[in-house]
C-alpha positions in Angstrom: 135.8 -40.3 57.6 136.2 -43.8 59.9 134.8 -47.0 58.5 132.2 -47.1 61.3 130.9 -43.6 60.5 131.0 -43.9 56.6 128.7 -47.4 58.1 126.5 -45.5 59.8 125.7 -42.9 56.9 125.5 -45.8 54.8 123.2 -47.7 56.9 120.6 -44.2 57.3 120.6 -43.5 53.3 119.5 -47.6 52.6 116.6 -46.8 55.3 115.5 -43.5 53.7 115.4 -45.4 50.8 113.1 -48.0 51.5 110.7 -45.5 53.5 110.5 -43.8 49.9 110.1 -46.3 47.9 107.4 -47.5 50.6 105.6 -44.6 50.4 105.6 -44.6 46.8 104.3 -47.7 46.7 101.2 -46.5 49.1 100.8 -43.2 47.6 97.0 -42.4 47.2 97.5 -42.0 44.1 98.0 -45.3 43.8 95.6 -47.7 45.7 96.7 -51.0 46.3 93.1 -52.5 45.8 89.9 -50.5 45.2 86.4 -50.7 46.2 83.8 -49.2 44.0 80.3 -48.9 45.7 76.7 -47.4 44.0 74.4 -45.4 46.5 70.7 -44.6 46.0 70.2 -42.0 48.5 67.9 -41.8 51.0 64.9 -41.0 48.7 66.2 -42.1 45.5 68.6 -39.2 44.7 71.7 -40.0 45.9 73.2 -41.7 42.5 76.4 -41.9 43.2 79.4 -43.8 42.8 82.0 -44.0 46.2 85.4 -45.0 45.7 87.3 -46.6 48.8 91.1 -47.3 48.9 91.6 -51.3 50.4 94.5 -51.6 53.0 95.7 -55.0 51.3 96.8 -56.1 55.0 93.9 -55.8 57.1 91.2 -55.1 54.5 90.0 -51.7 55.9 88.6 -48.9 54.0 89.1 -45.6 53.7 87.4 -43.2 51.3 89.2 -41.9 48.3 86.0 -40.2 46.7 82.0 -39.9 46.2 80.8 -37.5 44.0 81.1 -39.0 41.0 77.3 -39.1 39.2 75.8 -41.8 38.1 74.4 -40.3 35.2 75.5 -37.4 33.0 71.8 -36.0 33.0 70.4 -35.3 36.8 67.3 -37.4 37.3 67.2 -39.2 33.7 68.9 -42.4 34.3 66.9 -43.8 37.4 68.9 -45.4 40.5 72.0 -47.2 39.9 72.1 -51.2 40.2 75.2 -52.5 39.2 78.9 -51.3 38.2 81.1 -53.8 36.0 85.0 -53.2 36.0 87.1 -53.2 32.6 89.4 -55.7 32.9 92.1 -53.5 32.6 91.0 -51.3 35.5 90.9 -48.4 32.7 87.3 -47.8 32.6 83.8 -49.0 33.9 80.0 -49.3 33.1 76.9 -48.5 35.4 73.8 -49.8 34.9 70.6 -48.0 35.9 67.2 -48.3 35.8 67.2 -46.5 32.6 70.8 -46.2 31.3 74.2 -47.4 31.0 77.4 -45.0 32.6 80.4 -44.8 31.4 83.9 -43.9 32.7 87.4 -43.4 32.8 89.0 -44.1 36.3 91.6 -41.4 37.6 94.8 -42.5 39.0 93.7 -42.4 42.3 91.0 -45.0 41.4 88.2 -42.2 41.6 85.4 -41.6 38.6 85.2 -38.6 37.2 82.1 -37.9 35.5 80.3 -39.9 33.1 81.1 -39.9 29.5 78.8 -38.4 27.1 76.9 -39.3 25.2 75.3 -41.8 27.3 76.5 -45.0 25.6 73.2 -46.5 25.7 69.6 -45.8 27.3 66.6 -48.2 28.3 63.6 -47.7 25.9 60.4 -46.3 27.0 58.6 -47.8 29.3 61.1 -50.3 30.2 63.6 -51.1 33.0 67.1 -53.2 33.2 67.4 -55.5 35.6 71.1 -57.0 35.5 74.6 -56.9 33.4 77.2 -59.1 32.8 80.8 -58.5 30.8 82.0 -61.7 29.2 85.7 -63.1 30.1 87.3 -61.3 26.9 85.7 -57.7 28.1 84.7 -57.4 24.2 80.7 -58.1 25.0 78.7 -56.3 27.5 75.0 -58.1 28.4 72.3 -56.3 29.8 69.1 -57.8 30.4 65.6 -55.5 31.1 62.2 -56.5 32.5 59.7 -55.8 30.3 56.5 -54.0 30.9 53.0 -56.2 30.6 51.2 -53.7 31.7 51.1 -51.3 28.6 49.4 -52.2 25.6 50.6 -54.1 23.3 53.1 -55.4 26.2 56.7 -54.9 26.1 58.6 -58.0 25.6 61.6 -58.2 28.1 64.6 -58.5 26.0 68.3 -59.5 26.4 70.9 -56.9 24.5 74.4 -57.4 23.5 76.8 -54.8 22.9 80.4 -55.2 21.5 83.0 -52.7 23.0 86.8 -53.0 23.7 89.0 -53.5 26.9 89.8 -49.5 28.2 86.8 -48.3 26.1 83.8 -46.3 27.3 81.9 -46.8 24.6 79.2 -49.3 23.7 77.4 -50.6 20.1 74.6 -53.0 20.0 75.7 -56.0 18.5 74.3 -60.0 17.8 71.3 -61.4 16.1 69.5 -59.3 13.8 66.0 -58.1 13.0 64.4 -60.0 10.0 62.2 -56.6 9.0 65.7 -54.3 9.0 68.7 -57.0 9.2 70.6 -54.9 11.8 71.3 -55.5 15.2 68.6 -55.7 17.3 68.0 -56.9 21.6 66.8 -60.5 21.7 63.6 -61.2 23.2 62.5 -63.1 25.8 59.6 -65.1 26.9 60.2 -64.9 30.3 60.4 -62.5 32.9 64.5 -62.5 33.7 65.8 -61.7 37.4 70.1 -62.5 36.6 72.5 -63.4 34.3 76.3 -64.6 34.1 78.5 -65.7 31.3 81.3 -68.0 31.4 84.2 -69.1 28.8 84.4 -73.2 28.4 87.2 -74.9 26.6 85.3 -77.8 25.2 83.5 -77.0 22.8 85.4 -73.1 23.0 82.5 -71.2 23.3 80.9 -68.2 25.6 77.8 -69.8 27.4 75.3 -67.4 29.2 72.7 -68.3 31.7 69.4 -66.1 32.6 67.4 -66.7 35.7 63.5 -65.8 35.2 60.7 -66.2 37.2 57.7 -65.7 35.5 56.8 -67.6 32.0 54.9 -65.3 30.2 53.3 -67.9 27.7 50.2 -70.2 28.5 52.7 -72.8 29.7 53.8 -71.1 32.9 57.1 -72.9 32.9 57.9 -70.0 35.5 61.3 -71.0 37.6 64.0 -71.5 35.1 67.5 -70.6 34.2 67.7 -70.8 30.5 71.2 -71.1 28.4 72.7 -69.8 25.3 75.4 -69.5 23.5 77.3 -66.4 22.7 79.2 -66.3 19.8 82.4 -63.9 19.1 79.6 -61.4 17.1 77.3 -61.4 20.3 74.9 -63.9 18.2 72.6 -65.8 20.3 71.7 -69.2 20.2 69.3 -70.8 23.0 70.6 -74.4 23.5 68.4 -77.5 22.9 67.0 -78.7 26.0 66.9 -75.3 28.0 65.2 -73.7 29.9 66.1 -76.1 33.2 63.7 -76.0 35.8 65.0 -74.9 39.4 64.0 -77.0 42.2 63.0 -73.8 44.2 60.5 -70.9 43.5 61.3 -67.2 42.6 65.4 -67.6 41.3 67.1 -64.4 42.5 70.9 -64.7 41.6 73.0 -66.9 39.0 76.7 -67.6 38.8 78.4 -70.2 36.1 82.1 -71.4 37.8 84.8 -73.4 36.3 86.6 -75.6 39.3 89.4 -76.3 36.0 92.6 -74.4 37.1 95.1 -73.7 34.8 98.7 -75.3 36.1 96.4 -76.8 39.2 93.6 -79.1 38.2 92.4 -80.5 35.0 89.8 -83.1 36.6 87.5 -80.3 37.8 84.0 -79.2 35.9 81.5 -76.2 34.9 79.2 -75.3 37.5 75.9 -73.1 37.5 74.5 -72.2 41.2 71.1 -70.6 41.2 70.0 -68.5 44.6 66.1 -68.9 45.0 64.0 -67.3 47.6 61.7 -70.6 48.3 59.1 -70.7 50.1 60.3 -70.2 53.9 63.9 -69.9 53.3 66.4 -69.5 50.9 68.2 -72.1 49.3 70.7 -73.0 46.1 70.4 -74.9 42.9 73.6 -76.6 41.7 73.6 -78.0 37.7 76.7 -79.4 36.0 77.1 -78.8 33.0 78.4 -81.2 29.9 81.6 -80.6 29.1 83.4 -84.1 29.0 82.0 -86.7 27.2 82.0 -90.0 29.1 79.1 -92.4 27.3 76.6 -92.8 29.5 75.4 -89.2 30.9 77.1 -87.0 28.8 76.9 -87.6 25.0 78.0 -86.1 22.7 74.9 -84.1 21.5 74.7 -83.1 25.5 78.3 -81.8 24.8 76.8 -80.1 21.7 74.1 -78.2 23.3 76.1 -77.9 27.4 73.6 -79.7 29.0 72.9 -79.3 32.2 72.4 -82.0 35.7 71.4 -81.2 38.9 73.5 -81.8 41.5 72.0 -83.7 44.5 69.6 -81.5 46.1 69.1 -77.7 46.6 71.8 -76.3 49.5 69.7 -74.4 52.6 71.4 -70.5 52.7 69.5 -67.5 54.0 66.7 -66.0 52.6 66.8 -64.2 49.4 70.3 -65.0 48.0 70.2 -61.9 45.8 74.0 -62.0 44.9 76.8 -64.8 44.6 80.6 -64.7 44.1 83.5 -66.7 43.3 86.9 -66.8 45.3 90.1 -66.5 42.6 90.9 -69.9 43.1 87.3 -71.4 42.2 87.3 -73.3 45.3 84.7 -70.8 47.5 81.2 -69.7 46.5 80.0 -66.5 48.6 76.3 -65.6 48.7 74.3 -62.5 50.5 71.2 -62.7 51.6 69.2 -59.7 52.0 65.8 -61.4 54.3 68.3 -62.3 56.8 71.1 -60.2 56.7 73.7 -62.4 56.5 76.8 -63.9 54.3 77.7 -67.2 53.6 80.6 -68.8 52.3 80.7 -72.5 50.5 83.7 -74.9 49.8 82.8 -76.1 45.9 83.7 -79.8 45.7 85.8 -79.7 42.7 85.2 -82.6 40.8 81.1 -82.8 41.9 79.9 -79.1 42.5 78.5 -79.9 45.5 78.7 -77.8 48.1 79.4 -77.8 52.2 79.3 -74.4 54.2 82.2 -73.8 56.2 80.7 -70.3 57.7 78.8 -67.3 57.7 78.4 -64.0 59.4 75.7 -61.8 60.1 75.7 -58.0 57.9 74.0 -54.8 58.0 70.2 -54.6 57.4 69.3 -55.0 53.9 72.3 -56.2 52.2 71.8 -56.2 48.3 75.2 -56.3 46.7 79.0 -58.2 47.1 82.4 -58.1 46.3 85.6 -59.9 46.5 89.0 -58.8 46.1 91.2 -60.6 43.6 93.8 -61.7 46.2 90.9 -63.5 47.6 91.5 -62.6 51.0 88.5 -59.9 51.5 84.8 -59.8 51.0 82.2 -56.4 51.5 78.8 -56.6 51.6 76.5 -52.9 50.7 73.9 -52.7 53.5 71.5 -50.8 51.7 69.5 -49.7 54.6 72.0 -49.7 56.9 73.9 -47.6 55.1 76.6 -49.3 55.6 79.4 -51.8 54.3 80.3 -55.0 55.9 83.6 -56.4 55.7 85.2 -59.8 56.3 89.1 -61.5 55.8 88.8 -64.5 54.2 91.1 -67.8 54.4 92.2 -68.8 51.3 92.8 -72.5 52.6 89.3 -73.0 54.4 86.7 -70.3 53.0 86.2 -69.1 57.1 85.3 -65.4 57.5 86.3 -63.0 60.1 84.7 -59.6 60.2 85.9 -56.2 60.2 85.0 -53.5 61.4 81.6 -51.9 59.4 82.2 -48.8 57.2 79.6 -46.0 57.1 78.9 -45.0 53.7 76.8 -42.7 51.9 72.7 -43.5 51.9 71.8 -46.4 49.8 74.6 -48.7 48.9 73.9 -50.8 46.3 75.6 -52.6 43.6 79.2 -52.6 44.5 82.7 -54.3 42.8 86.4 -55.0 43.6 89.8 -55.2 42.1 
């Protein structure tokens, strides 16, 4: 065989290799990025979870599955709100009206069904209203509404259960009961719309921050976002000082951030935005929080108990800023706003929290729910009565958004989430 033909054959088996390994690599049994979205149906009985494949260079979808239940038992969970990932991508919790979900996720990034027993389920006469998974994936938070209107009422209440990276499982955890000494939910004195934890470094400690809207006391200290700490054990323990009035009515969405990147910047702070519906239009509450003492602002007992400082005054966004997230890199804040059907995206001034809005883009009708993938470069949106998703590129450098292309999905998106 000549050099130039053995060159040739050479040249085609170092192609066929790379088209395999390529194809491999893109297998749809292995998603590059995955987006998990929660649908309602129609008339309430869709409940159902959708799992779509994300083309890591453009950001399009395509449909991997959505039949997976949101509840083991037809009818007995209520509809589905929100879906928190395990940080190892192994497994993931639903919350419902009524119940938590569990599941394993198949190779292809699908559910299958939900695991039974049902870890945990709302008592009577209640409803859950939000969850949140701490940084270390070992605490799951759930926090449920109340009902005043049965007799005696029913205190809303804030749970903690304990659990384990890749596990499907749940156990109520934290402060206990002084009549049985167990476990039991911790209650609360106000009517609670959101929640979201965060880790900080100084003092170590998991802080947790509940939006509510209605006192239910005499004192009708009704726009608030009250802070705890979490210890490892899921104990609770309300910090002196709080709960921090918001400068706008009716707080629909919370989200702590921490501008402090590891190997990037060390001069940055803790964060907590708060999305309010106002009056007219929507708008967000920015509070730093004490983490550095300095002597004249922060002391130390504010270090102590993470007090928090507005920042300047409430930023305008649209109305009803039901959901907020974080790009990887701390430096974006991304809300959706249901009233107006519409996105926005924030630069976070690092050092100050303040922020400036470098865009935003309209959505589907109705949208209720958002999600960023972790390469930071895409954003969806779940249009719940559009039935549709919304999808934007995002620069990493500016925060700008592009759209994409809208992707039909089934009736009633709601609570959705990315990796």
């Amino acid at each position: 065989m000549s050099k130039k033909i053995r060159l040739v054959v050479a040249l085609v088996g170092m192609c066929a290799l790379s088209l395999f390994l390529l194809s491999c690599g893109s297998s749809s049994s292995r998603p590059s990025g995955l987006l998990y979205v929660l649908t309602q149906g129609s008339n309430g009985t869709g409940n159902n979870v959708s799992s779509f494949a994300i083309d890591l260079g453009s950001g399009g979808l395509s449909l991997v599955n959505s039949n997976a239940s949101t509840c083991a038992t037809a009818g007995a969970c209520g509809l589905p709100l929100q879906i928190v990932l395990d940080p190892t991508g192994a497994t993931a919790f639903v919350l419902n009206q009524n119940a938590i979900s569990s599941y394993k996720v198949n190779s292809d990034g699908s559910f299958g069904a939900p695991t039974t027993p049902t870890p945990w389920t709302v008592p009577a006469g209640d409803t859950a209203v939000a969850m949140s998974r701490d940084a270390s994936g070992n605490l799951l938070l759930v926090i449920t509404e109340g009902n005043q209107s049965l007799i005696p009422p029913l205190t809303p209440q804030l749970y903690v259960f304990s659990t384990k990276p890749g596990a499907t499982s749940l156990t109520l955890t934290g402060n206990n009961c002084p009549e049985t000494n167990t476990p039991c939910p911790y209650p609360l004195p106000r009517t609670p719309t959101a929640l979201s934890a965060i880790a900080v470094s100084t003092p170590a400690e998991e802080l947790l921050f509940v939006t509510s809207n209605h006192d239910l006391s005499n004192i009708h200290n009704d726009n608030t976002v009250s802070l705890y700490g979490v210890g490892s054990d899921g104990t609770l323990t309300e910090k002196i000082g709080s709960p921090y009035a918001t400068s706008t009515i009716n707080p629909l969405s919370v989200l702590a951030v921490n501008t402090n990147q590891a190997g990037q910047n060390s001069s940055g702070g803790v964060f907590v935005y708060v999305g309010a519906a106002g009056n007219a239009s929507g708008a967000l509450d920015a509070f730093h929080v004490c983490t550095v003492v300095d002597g004249s602002t922060c002391l130390q007992t504010d270090l102590d108990n993470a007090k928090l400082f507005p920042v300047g005054t409430p930023t305008p966004s649209g109305q009803n800023p039901v959901g907020m997230v974080v790009d990887p890199t701390n430096n974006f804040l991304y809300v959706v706003c249901e009233a107006t059907n519409q996105v926005f995206g924030y630069r976070i001034g690092t050092t100050t929290g303040l922020l400036t809005a470098p865009a935003n883009q309209p959505t589907g009708s109705q949208p209720v729910a958002l999600a960023i993938h972790s390469s930071g470069k895409f954003l969806y949106t779940s249009n719940s009565t559009a039935n549709s998703i919304s999808a934007f590129t995002l620069s990493t450098t500016s925060g700008s958004m592009s759209s994409l292309p809208v992707v039909n999905s089934p009736a009633g998106p709601s609570g959705m989430a990315a990796r």
